[in-house]
C-alpha positions as CSV (number, residue, x, y, z in Angstrom):
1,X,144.8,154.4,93.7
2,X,141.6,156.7,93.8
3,X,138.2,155.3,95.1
4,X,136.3,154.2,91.8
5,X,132.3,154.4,91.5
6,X,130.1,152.0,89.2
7,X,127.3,153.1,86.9
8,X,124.7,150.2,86.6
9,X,123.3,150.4,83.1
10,X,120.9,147.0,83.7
11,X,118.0,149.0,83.8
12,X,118.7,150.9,79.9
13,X,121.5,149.4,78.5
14,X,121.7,146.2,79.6
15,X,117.9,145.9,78.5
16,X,118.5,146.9,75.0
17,X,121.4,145.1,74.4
18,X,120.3,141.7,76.0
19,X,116.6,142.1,76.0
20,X,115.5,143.9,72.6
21,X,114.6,147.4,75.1
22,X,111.2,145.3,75.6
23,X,112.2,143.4,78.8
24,X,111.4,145.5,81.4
25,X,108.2,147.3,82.6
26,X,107.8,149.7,85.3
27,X,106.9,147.8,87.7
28,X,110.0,145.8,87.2
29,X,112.1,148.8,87.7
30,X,109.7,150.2,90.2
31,X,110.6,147.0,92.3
32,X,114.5,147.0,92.3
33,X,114.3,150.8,92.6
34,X,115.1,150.6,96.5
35,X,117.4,147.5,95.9
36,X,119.6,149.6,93.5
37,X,119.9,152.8,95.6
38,X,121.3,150.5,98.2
39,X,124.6,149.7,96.4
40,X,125.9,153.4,96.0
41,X,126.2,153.4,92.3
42,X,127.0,156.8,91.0
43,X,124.2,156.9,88.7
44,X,122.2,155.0,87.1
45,X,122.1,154.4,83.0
46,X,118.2,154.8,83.3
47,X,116.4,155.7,79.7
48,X,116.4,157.5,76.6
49,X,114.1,159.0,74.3
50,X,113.7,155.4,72.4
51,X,113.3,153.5,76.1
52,X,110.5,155.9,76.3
53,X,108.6,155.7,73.6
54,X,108.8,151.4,73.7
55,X,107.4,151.8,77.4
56,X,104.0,154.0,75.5
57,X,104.3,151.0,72.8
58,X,104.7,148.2,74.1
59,X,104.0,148.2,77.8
60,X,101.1,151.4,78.2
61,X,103.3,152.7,80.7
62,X,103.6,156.5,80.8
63,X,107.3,157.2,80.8
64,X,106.6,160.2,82.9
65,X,105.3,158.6,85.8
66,X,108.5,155.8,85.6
67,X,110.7,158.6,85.6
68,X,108.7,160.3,88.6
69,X,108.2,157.5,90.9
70,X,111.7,156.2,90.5
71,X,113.5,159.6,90.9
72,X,111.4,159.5,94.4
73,X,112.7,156.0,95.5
74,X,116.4,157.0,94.3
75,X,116.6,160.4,95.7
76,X,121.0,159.7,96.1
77,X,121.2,158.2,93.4
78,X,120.8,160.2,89.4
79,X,119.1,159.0,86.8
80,X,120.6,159.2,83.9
81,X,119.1,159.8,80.2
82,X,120.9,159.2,77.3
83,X,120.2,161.2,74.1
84,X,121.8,161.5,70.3
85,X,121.3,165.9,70.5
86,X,118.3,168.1,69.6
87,X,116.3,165.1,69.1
88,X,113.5,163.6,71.2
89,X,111.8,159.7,70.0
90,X,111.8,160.7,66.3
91,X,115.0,161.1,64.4
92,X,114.6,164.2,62.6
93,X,116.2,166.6,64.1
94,X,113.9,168.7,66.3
95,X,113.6,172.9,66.9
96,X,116.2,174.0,69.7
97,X,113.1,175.6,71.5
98,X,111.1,172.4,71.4
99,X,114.2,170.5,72.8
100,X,114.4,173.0,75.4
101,X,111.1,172.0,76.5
102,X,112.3,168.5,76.3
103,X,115.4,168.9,78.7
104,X,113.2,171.2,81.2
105,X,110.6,168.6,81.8
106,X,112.8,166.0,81.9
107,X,114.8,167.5,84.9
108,X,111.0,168.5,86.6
109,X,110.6,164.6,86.4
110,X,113.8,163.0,87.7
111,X,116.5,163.2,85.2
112,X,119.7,164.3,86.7
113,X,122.0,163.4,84.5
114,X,122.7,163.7,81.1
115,X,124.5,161.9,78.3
116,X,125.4,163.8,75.2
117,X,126.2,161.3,72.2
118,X,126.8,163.1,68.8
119,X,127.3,160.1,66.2
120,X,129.0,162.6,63.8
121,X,131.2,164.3,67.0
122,X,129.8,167.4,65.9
123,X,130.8,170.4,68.6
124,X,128.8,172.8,67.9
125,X,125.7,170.4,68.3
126,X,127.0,169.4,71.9
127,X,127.7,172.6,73.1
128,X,124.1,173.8,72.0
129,X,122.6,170.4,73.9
130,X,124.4,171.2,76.9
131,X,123.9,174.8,77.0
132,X,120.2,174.3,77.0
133,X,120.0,171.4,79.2
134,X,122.0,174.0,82.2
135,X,119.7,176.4,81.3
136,X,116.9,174.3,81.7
137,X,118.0,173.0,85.1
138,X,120.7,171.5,87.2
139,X,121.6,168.2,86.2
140,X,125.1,167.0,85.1
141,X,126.2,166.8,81.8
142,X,128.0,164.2,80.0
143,X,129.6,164.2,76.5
144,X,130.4,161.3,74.8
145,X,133.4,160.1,73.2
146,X,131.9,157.3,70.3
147,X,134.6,154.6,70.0
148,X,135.2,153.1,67.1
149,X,137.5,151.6,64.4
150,X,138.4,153.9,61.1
151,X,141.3,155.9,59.7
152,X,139.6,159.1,61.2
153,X,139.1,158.3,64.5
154,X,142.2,158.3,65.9
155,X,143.9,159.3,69.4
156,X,144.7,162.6,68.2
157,X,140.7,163.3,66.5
158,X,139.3,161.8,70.1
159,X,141.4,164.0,72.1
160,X,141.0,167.8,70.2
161,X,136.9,166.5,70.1
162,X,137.5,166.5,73.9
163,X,139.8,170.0,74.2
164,X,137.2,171.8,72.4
165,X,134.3,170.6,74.6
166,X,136.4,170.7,78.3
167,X,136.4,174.9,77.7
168,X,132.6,174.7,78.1
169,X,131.2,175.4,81.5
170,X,128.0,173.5,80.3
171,X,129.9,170.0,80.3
172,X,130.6,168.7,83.5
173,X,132.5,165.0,82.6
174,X,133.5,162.9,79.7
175,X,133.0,158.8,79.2
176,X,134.5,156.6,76.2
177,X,131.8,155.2,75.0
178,X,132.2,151.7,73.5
179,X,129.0,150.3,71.7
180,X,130.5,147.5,69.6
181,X,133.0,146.2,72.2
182,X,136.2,147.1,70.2
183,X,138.6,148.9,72.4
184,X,141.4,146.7,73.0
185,X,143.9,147.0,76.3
186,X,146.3,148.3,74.3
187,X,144.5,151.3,72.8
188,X,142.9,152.1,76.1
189,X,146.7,152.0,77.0
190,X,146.9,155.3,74.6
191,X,143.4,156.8,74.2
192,X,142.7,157.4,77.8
193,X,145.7,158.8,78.3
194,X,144.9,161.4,75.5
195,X,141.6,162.1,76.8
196,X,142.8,162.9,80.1
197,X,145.3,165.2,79.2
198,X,142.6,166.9,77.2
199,X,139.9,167.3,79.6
200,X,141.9,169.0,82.3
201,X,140.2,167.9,86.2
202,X,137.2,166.8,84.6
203,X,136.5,163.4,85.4
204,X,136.4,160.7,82.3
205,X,134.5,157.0,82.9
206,X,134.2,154.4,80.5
207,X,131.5,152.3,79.5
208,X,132.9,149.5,77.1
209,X,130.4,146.6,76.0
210,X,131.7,142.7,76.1
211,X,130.5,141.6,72.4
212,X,134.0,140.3,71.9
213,X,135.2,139.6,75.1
214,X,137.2,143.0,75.4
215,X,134.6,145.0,77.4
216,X,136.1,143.7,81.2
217,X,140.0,143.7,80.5
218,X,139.5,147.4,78.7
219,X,137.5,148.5,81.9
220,X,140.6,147.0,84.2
221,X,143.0,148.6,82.0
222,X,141.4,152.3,82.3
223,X,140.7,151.8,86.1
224,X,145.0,151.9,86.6
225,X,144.6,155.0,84.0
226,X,142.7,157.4,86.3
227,X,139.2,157.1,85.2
228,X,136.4,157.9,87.8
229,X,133.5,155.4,86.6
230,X,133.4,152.2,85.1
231,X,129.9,151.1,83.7
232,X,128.2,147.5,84.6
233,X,125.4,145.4,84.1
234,X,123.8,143.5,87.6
235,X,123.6,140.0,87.4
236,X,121.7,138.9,83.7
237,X,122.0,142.1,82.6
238,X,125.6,142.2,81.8
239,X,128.1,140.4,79.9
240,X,127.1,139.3,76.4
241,X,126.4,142.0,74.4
242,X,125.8,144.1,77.4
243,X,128.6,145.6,79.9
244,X,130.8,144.3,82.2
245,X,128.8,142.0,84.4
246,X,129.0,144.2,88.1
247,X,129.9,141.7,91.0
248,X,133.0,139.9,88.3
249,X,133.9,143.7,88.0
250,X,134.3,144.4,91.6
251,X,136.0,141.0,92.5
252,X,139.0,142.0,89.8
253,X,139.0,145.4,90.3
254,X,139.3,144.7,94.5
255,X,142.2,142.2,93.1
256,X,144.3,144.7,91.5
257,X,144.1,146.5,94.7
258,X,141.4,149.3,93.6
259,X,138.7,150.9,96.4
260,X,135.6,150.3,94.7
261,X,132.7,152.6,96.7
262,X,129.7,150.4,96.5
263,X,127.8,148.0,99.3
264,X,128.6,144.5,98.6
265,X,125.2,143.3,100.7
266,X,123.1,145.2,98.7
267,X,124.8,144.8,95.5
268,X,124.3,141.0,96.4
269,X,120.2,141.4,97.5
270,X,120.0,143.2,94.0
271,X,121.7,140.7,91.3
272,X,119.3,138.0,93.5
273,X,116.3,139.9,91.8
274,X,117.5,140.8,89.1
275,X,118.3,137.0,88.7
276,X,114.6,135.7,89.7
277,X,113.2,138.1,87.3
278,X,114.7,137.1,84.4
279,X,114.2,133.1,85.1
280,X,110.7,134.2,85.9
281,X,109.9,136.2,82.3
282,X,112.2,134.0,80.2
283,X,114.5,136.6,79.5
284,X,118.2,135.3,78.9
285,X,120.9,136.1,80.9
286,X,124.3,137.4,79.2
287,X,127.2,135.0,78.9
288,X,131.0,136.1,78.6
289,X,131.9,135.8,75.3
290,X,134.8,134.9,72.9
291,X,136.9,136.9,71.0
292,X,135.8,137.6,67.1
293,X,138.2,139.1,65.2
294,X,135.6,139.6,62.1
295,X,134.2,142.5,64.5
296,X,136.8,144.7,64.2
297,X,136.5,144.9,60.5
298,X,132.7,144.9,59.6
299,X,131.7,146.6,63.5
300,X,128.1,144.8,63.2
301,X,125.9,145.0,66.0
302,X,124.6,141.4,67.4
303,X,121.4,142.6,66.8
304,X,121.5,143.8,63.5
305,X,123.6,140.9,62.5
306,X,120.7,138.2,63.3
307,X,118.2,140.7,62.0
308,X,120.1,140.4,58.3
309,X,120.9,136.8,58.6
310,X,117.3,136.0,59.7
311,X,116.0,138.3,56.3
312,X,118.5,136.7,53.9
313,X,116.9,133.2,55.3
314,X,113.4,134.0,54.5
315,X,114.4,135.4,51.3
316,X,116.3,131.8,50.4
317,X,119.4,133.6,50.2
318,X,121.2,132.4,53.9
319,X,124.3,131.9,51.9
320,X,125.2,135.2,50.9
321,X,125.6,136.4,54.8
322,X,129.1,136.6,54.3
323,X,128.9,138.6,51.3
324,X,126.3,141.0,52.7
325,X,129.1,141.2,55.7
326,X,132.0,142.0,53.3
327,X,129.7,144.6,51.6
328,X,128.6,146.1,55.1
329,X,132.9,147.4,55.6
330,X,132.9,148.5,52.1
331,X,129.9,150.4,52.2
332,X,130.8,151.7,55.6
333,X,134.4,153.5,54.3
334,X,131.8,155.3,50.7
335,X,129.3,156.7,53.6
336,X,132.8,158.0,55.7
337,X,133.0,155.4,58.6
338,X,129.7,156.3,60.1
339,X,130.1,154.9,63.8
340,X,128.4,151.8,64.4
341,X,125.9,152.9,66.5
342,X,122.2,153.1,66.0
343,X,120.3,154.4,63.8
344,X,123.9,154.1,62.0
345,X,124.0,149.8,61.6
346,X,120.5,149.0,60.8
347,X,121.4,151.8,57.5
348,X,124.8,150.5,56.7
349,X,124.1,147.1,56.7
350,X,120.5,147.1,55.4
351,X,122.3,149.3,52.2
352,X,125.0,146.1,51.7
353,X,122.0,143.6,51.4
354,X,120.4,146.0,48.8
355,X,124.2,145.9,47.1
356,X,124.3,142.2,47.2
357,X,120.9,141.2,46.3
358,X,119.9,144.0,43.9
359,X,121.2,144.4,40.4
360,X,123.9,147.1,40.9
361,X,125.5,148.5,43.7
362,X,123.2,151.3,45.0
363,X,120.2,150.8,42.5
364,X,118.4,151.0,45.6
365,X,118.6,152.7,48.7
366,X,116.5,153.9,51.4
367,X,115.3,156.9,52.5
368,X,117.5,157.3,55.7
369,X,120.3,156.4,53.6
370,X,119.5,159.5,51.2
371,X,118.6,161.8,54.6
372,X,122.4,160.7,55.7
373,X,124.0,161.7,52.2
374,X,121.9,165.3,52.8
375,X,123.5,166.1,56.1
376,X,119.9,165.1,58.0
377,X,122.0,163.3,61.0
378,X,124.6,165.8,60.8
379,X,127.8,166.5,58.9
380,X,129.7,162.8,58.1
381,X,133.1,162.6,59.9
382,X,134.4,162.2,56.9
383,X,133.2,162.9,53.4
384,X,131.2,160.2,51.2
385,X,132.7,159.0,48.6
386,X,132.0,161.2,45.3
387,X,130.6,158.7,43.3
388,X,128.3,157.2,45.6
389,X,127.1,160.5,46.9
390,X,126.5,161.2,43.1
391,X,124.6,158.2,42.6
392,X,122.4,157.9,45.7
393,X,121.7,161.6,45.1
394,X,121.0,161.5,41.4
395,X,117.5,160.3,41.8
396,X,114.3,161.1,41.6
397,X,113.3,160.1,45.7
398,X,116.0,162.3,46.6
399,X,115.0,165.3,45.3
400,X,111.5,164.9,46.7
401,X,113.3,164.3,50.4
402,X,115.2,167.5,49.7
403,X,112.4,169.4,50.0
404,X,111.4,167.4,52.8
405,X,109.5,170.0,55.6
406,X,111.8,170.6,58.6
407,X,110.5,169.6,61.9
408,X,107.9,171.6,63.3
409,X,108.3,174.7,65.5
410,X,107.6,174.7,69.2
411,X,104.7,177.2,68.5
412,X,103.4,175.1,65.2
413,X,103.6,172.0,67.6
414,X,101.2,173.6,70.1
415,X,98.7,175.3,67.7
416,X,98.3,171.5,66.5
417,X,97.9,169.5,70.0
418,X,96.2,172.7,71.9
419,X,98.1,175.5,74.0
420,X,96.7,173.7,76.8
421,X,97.7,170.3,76.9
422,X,100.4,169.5,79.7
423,X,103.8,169.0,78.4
424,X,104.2,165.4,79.4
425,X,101.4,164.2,77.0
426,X,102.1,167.2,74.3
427,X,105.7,165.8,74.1
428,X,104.8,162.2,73.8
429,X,102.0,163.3,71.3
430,X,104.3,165.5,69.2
431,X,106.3,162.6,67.8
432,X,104.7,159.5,68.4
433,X,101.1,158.2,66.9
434,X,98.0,159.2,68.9
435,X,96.2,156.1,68.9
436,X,99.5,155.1,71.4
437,X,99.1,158.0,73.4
438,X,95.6,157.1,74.2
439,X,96.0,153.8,74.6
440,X,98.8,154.4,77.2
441,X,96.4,157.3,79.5
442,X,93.6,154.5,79.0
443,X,95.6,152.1,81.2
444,X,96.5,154.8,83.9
445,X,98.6,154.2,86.5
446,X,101.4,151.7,86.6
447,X,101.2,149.0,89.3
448,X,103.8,149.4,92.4
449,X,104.6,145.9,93.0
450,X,106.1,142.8,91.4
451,X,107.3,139.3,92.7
452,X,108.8,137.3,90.2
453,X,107.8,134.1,92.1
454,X,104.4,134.7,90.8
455,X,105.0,135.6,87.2
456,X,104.5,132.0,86.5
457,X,101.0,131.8,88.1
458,X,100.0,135.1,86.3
459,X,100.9,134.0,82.8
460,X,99.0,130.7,83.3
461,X,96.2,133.1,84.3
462,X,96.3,135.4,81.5
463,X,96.5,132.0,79.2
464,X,93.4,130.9,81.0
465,X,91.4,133.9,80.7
466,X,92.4,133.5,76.8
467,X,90.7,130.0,76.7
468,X,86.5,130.1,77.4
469,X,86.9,126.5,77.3
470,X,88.7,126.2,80.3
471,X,85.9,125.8,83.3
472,X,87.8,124.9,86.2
473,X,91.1,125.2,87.6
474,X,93.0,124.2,91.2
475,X,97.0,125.1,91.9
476,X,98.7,123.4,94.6
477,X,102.2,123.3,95.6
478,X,102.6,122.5,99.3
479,X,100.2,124.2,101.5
480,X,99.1,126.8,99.2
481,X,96.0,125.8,97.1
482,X,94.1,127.9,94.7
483,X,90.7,127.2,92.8
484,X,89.1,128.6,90.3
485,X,85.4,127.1,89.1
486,X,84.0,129.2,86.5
487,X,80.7,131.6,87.3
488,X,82.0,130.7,91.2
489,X,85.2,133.4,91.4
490,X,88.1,132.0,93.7
């Protein structure tokens, strides 16, 4: 058996799918930066567009100087950004020239690695990604092949996707990607298989999420296929709706007799911190979970799931979940078996609830729905269903979005934000709101250090500093004592 490497995907993945994308700062990352470059891994699942702009949002971090400052603590190990194609934060689909941009300043900051994930499997919009992403730089390319459950995607449609893209010189490996946990041993037993054959020498890994249980035995089963890779969450960032959690991985993948290159010390020192972290900021650790069958026929993220269910509460309708469910896989097979995989879900699902709720089937439906039908997100794997195309696209809202303005040129884009400006902030100020921008270069500089021991301590601090009423305050816990008298400082 060959030597197999690990991709930890805590940092990107594992913090979306567990955490809501919100749980982790810079400093976090900043801090287990060293820790992770220890263990070998052979890359790391680091951002995305999205990840980017919820670290402006929500944290006032500047993306740029994450990517920087970890790319300098990892210099062995890449970092890995994961995009849909010519699109950067928003979702229309940007102009190749200001993607270009995109990818180049990327790779100056760190990247070097990327994932290409077309929802639709479109190869002419791979081939363009990857083309300007070598031109832009040197980072590896990765194109990904979108599991999922539907009479189009089969072996056979996975496999030519894969032909086609192997003849590039711009596309240096391959990865089945699994976002809803579906692939089962026995079509890993027959997919990879497929996929390998198609892709020549070109290594294939496999990153298969453990919604339903599946994610771990699928991995096993591909390691005695020949794969390269297996993707992982550290500690309480895997399992759940996450990956394969990484030390359970290497224990059953060193039991079936595999060589597994990674240090098991530092793999150890990093799932410690990992560990305190998330005790220390409340945020919960994934669990294995049990097989649901209902997944493999509605495909419904965790996420979007409780979103729905939580909606259908505060409307006073909680008990028609399980028709808004049933709706979600019919609507799903009219709009051609869009895979499950965002912005894909939210739109599928959130179009059942108007079916079940509303007072006919597609009286309403929402703009991204319409942008869908037009071809916006690229050409559907397979084609809408007549009649609902011709009633979502017999209205009034869709006409207006068909003469929608395409997104802005590179040279448009600068006349607006000034020639000038450098291409970190014209970038985050070309698709995001301004007042976030300035908010985010108001903080400046992220701090270096974080101990979750002391999280605790600080938020009782920030609480305090919340409450004028609060005059005086003394900590003690063994020999350490600290006392705070107002108008007297420490």
């Amino acid at each position: 058996m060959t030597e197999l490497r690990l991709v930890d995907v805590t940092m990107r993945d594992g913090n979306q799918s567990l955490w809501g994308a919100t749980g982790l700062n810079t400093a976090h990352m900043l801090q287990a930066a060293a820790l992770t470059e220890a263990c070998g891994f052979r890359a790391i699942d680091f951002t995305s567009s999205s990840h980017m702009a919820v670290a402006v949002r929500y944290f006032r971090n500047d993306p740029w100087e994450r990517l920087r400052r970890m790319a300098a603590a990892m210099p062995t190990t890449p970092l890995q950004f994961i995009t849909t194609g010519l699109r950067f934060i928003a979702w229309q689909q940007a102009d190749p020239e200001f993607m270009r941009l995109v990818y180049r300043t990327l790779q100056a900051n760190g990247v070097g690695r990327f994932v290409l994930l077309d929802p639709m499997h479109e190869i002419p919009a791979v081939i363009e990604a990857a083309r300007l992403v070598k031109q832009e730089g040197s980072a590896e390319v990765m194109a990904a092949l979108t599991f999922t459950l539907s009479d189009v995607h089969t072996d056979a449609f996975y496999a030519d996707f894969a032909r086609t893209l192997a003849q590039s010189p711009d596309i240096d490996l391959f990865y089945v990607k699994d976002p809803s946990g579906l692939l089962s041993i026995d079509r890993v037993r027959t997919l990879a298989p497929a996929v390998k054959a198609a892709i020549g020498t070109k290594p294939l890994e496999i990153h298969a999420h453990t919604t339903i249980g599946q994610g771990m035995l699928s991995s096993l089963e591909a390691a005695k296929l020949g794969i390269s890779a297996i993707h992982v969450g550290v500690g309480p960032g895997g399992d759940g709706s996450s990956l394969p959690e990484a030390n359970r991985m290497l224990a059953n993948l060193e039991e079936a007799g595999h060589t597994v290159a990674i240090d098991k010390a530092a793999l150890a020192r990093l799932t410690s911190y990992w560990t305190r972290l998330a005790m220390a900021e409340g945020l919960p650790a994934g669990t294995p979970q049990n097989f649901d069958a209902s997944f493999l026929r509605h495909q419904i993220a965790g996420g979007v799931m409780t979103t729905t269910a939580r909606q259908l509460e505060e409307l006073g309708l909680a008990d028609r979940l399980g028709a808004v469910i049933a709706e979600t896989e019919q609507v799903r097979a009219e709009l051609g078996y869009p895979i499950m995989v965002t912005p894909f879900p939210q739109m599928v699902m959130s179009q059942a609830l108007f079916n079940v709720i509303g007072t006919r089937r597609y009286a309403q439906v929402s703009d991204q729905v319409i942008r869908y039908c037009m071809g916006k997100f690229g050409k559907p794997t397979s084609p809408v269903d007549p009649a609902v195309l011709a009633a979502i696209m017999d209205r009034p809202r869709a006409r207006e979005l068909a003469n929608e303005a395409d997104f802005p040129t590179l040279a448009d884009l600068r006349r607006q934000f000034g020639a000038h400006l450098p291409d970190e902030e014209f970038l985050l100020r070309a698709v995001m709101p301004g007042d976030q921008v300035d908010a985010m270069l108001a903080a400046g500089p992220s701090r270096s250090g974080y101990t979750p021991e002391a999280a605790p301590v600080l938020a009782l601090l920030r609480k305090l500093a919340a409450a004028p009423t609060a005059r005086d305050l003394v900590v003690e816990r063994g020999s350490f004592r600290l006392a705070l008298h107002a108008g007297a400082g420490l």
